[in-house]
Steps between C-alpha positions, in 0.01 A plus 500: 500500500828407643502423870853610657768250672659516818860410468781485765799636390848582673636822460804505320651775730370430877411146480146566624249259395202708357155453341438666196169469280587449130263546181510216297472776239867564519596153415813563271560856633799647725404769747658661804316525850660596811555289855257534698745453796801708344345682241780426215449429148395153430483347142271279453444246186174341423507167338281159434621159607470201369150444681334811383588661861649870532855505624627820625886548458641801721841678460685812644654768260827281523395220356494402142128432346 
């Protein structure tokens, strides 16, 4: 059973620092969430990094991936 991460993030729009909670499941996957502040579109990427640790990428709709 995977246990879930707490990651802070900064919105790409706002510039609010956030929590989110992220599956390590989804390692390798791109999904969209909204802000919890402004409640736009975030992209987020999941990936590994060199350490074995989740890294959590985040990018608004204007932004290349």
């Amino acid at each position: 059973m995977n246990q879930l991460t707490e990651k802070l993030i900064g919105c790409p729009y706002c510039g609010e620092t956030i929590e989110v909670l992220i599956d390590p499941a989804d390692l390798d996957q791109r999904y969209i969430e909204d802000c919890q502040v402004c409640c736009r579109p975030i992209n987020f990427v999941i990936s590994e990094n060199m350490n074995g640790e989740l890294q959590v990428s985040v990018y608004s709709d204007d932004e290349a991936l």
